[in-house]
Backbone as XML, in Angstrom:
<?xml version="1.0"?>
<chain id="A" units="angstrom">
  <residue number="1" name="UNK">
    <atom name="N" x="-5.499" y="23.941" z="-2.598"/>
    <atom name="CA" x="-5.476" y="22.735" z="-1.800"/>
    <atom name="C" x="-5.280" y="21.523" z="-2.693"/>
  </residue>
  <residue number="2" name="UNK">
    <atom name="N" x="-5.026" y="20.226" z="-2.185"/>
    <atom name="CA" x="-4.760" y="19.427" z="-2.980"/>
    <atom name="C" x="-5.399" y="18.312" z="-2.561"/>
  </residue>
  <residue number="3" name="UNK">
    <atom name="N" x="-6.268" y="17.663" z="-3.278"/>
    <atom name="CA" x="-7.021" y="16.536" z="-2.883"/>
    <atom name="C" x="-6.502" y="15.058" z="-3.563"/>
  </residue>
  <residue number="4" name="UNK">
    <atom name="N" x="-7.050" y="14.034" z="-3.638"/>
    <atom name="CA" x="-7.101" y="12.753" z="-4.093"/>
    <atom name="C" x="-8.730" y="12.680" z="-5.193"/>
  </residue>
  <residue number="5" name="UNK">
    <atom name="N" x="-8.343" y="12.523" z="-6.481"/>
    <atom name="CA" x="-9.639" y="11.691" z="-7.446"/>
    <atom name="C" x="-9.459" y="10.629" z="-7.200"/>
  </residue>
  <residue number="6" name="UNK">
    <atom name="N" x="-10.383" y="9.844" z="-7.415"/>
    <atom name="CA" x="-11.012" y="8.491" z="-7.533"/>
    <atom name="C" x="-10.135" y="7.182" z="-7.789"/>
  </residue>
  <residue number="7" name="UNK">
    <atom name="N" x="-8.831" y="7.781" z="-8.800"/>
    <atom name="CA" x="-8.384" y="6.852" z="-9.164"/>
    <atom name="C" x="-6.725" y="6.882" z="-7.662"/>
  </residue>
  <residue number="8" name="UNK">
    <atom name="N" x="-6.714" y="7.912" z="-7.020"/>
    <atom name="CA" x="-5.782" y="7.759" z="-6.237"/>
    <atom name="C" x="-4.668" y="8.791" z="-6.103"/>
  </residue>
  <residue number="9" name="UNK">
    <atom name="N" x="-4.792" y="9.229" z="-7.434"/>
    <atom name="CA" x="-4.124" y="10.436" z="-7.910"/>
    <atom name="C" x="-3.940" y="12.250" z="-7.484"/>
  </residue>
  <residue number="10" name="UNK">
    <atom name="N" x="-2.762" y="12.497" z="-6.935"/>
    <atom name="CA" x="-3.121" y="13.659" z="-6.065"/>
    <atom name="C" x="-3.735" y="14.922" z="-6.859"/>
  </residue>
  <residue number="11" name="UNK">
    <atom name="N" x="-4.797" y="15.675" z="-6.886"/>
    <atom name="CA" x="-5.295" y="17.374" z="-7.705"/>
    <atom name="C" x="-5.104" y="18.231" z="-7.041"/>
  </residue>
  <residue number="12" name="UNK">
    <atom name="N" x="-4.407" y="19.416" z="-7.337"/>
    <atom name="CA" x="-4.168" y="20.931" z="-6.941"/>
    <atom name="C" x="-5.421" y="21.732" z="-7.566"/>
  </residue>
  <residue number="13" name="UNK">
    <atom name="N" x="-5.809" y="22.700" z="-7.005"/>
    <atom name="CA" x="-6.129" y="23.341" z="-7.955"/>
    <atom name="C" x="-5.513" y="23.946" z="-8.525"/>
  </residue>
  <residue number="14" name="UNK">
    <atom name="N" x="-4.550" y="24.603" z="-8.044"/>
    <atom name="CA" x="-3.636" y="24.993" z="-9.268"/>
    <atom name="C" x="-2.958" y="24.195" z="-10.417"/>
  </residue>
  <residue number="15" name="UNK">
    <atom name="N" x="-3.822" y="23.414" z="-10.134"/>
    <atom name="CA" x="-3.617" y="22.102" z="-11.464"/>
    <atom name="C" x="-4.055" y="22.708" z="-13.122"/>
  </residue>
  <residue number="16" name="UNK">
    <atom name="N" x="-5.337" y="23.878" z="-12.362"/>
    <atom name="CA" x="-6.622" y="24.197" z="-13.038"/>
    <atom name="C" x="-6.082" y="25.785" z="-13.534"/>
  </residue>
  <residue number="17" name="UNK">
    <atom name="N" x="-5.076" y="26.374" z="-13.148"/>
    <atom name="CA" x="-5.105" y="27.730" z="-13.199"/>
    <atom name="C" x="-5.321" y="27.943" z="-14.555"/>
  </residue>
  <residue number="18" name="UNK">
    <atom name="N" x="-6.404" y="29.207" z="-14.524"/>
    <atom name="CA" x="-6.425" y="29.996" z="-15.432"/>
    <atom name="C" x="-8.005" y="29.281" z="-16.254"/>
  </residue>
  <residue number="19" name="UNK">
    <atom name="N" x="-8.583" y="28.608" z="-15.328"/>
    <atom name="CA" x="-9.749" y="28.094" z="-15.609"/>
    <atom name="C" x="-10.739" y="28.348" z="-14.681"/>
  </residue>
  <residue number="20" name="UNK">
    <atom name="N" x="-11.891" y="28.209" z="-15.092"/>
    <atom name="CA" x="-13.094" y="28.474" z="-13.824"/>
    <atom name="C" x="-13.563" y="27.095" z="-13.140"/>
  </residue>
  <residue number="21" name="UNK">
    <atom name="N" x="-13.426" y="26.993" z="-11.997"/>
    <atom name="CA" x="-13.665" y="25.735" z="-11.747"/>
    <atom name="C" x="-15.188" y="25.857" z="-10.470"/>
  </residue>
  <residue number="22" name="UNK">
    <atom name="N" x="-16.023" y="24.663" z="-10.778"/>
    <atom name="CA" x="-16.931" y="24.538" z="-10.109"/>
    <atom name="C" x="-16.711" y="23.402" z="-9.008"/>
  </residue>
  <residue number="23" name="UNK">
    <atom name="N" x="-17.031" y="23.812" z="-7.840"/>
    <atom name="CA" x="-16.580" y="22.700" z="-6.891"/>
    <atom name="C" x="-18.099" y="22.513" z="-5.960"/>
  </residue>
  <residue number="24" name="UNK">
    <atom name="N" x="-18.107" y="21.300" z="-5.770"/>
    <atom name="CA" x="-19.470" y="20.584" z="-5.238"/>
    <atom name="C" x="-19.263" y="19.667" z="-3.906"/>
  </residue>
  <residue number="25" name="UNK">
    <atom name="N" x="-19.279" y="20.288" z="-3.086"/>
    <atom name="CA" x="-18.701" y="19.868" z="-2.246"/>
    <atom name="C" x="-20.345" y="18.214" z="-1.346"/>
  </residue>
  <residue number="26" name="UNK">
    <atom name="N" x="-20.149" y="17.806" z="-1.208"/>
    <atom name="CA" x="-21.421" y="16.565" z="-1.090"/>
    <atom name="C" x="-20.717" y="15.061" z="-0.480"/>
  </residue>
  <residue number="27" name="UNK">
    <atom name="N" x="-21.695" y="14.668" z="0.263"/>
    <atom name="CA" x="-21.735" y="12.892" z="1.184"/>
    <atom name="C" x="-22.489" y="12.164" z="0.379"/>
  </residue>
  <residue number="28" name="UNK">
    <atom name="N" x="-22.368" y="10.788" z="0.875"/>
    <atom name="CA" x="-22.972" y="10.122" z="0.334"/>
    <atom name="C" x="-23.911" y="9.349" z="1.139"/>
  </residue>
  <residue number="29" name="UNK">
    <atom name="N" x="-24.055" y="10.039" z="2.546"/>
    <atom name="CA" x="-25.562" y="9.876" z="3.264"/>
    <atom name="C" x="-26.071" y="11.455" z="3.385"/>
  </residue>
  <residue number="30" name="UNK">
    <atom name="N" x="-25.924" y="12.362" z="2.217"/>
    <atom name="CA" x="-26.914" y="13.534" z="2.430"/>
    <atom name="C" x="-27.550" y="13.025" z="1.141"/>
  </residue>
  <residue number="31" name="UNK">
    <atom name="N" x="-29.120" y="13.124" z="1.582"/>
    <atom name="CA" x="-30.073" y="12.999" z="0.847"/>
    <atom name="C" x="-30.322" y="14.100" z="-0.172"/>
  </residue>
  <residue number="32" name="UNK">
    <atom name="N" x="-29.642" y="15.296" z="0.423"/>
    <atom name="CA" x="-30.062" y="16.495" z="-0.333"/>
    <atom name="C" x="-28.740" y="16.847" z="-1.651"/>
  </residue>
  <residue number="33" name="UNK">
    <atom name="N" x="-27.723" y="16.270" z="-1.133"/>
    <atom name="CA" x="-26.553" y="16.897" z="-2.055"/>
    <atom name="C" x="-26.465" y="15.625" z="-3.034"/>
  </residue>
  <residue number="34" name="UNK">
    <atom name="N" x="-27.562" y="14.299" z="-2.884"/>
    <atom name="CA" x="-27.570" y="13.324" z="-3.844"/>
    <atom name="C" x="-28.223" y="13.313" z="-4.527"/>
  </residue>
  <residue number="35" name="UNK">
    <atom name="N" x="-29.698" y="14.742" z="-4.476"/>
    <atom name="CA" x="-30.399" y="15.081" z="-5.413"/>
    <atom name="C" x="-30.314" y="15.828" z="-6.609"/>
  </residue>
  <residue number="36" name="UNK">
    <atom name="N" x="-29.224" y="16.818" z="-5.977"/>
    <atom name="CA" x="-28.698" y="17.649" z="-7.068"/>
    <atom name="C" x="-27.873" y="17.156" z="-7.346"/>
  </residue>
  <residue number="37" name="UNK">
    <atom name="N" x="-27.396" y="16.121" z="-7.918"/>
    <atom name="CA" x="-26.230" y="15.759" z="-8.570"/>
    <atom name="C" x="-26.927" y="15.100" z="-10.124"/>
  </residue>
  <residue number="38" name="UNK">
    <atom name="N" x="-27.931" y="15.106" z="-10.184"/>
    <atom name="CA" x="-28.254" y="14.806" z="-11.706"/>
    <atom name="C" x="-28.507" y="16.305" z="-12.084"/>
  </residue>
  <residue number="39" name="UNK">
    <atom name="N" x="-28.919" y="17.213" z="-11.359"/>
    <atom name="CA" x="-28.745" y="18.226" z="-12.292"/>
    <atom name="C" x="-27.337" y="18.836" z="-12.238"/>
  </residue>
  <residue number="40" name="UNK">
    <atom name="N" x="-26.650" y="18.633" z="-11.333"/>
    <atom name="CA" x="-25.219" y="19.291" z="-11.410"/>
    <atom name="C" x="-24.660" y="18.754" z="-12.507"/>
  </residue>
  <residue number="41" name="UNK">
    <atom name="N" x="-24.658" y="17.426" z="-12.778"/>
    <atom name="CA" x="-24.549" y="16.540" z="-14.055"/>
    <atom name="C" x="-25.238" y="17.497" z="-15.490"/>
  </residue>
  <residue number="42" name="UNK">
    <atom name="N" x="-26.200" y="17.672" z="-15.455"/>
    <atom name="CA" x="-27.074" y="18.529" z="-16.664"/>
    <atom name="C" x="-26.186" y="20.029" z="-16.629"/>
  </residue>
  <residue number="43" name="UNK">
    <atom name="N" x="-25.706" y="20.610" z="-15.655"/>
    <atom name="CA" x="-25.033" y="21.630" z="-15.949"/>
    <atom name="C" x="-23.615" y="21.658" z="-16.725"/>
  </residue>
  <residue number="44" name="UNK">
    <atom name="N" x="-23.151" y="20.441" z="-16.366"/>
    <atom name="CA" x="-21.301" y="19.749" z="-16.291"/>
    <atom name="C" x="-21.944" y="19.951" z="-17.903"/>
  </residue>
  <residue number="45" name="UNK">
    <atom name="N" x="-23.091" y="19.333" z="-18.221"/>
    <atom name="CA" x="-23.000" y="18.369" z="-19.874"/>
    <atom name="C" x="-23.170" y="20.295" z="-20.975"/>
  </residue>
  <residue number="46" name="UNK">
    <atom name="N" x="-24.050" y="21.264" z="-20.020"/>
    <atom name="CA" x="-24.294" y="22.244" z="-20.891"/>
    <atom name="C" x="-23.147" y="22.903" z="-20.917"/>
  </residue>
  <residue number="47" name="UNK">
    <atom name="N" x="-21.868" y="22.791" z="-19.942"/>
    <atom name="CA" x="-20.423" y="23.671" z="-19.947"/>
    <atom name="C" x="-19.105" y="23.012" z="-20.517"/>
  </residue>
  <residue number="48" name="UNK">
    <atom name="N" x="-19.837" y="21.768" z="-21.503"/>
    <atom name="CA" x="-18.617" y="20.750" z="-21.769"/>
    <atom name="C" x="-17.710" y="21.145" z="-22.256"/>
  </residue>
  <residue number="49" name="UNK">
    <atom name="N" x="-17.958" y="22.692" z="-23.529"/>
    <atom name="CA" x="-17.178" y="23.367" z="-24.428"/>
    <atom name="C" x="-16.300" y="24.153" z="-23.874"/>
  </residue>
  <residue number="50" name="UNK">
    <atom name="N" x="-16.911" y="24.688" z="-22.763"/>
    <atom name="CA" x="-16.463" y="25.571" z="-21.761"/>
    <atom name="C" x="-14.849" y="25.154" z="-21.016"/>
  </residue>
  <residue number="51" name="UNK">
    <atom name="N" x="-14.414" y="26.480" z="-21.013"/>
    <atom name="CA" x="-13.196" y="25.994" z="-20.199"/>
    <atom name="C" x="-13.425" y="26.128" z="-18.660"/>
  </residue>
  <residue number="52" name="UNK">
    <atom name="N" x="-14.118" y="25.164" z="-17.993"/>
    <atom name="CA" x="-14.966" y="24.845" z="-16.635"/>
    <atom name="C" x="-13.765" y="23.202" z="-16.347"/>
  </residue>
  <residue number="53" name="UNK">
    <atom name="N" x="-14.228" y="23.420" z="-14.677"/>
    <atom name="CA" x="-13.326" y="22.238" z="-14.575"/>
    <atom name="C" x="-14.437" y="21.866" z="-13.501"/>
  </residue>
  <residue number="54" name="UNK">
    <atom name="N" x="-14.909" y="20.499" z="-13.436"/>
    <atom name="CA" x="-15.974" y="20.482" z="-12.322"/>
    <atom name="C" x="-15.328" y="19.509" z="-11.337"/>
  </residue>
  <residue number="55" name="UNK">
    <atom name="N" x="-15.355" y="19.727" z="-10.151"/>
    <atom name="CA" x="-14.941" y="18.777" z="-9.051"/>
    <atom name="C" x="-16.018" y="18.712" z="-8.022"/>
  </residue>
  <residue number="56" name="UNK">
    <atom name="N" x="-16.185" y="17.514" z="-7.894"/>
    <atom name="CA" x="-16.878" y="16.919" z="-6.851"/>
    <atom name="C" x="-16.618" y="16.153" z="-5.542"/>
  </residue>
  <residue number="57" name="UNK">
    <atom name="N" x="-16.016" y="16.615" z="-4.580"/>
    <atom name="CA" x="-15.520" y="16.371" z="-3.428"/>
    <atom name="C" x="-16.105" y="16.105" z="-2.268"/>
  </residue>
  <residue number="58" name="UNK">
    <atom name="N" x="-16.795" y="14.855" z="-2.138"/>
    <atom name="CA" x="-17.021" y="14.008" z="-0.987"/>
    <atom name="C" x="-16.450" y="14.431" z="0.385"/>
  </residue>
  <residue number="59" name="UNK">
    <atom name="N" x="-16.908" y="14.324" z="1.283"/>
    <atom name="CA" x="-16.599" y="14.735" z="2.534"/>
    <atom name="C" x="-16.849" y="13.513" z="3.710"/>
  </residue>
  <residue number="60" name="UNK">
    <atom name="N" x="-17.071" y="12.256" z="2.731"/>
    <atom name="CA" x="-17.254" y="11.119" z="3.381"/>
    <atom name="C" x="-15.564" y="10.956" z="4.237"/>
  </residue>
  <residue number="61" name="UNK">
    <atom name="N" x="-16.234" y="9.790" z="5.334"/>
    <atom name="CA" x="-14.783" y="9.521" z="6.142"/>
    <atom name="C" x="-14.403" y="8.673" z="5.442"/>
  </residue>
  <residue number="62" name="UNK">
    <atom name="N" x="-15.512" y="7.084" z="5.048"/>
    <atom name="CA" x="-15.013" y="6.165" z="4.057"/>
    <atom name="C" x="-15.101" y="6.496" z="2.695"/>
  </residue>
  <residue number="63" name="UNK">
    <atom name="N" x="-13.677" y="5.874" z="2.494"/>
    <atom name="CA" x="-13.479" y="5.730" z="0.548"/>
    <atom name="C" x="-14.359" y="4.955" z="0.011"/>
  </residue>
  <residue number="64" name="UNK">
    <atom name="N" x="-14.368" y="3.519" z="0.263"/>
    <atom name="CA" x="-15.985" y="3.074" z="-0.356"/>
    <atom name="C" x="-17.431" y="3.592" z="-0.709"/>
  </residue>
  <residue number="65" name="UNK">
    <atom name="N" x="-17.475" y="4.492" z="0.167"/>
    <atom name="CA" x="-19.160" y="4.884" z="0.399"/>
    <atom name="C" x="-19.449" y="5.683" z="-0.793"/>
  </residue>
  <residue number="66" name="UNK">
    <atom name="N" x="-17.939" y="7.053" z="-1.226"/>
    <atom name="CA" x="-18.101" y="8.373" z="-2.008"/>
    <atom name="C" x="-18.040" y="7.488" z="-3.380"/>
  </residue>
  <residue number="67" name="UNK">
    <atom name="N" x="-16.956" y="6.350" z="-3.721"/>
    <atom name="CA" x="-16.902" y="5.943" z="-4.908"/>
    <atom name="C" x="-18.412" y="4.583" z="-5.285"/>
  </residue>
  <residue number="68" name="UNK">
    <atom name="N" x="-19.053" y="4.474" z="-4.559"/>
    <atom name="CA" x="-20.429" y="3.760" z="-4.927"/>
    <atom name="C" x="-21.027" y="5.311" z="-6.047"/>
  </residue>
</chain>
């Protein structure tokens, strides 16, 4: 599938082939998927060496809300 990052820019995953990619799928009015994101963060930092690709994909309707 092919989404939009932050900066506007379209991502495939097959952008990623041949890598393991972690995908996090989270809002930015769930209380619960805004908790684990400092440790999803602590995981990103222990797989930095790693050939891991981490995406985090908002499911917000507004663009403002996911990039706060």
């Amino acid at each position: 599938f092919t989404l939009e990052d932050i900066n506007g820019k379209s991502v495939k995953l097959s952008d990623f082939k041949g890598r393991a990619i972690y995908l996090d799928f989270w809002a930015s009015w769930c209380s619960p998927c805004l908790a684990e994101m400092p440790h999803s963060k602590k995981l990103k930092e222990k797989f930095t060496d790693k050939n891991i690709v981490f995406m985090y994909i908002s499911i917000d309707q507004n663009r403002e809300n996911w990039k706060k």
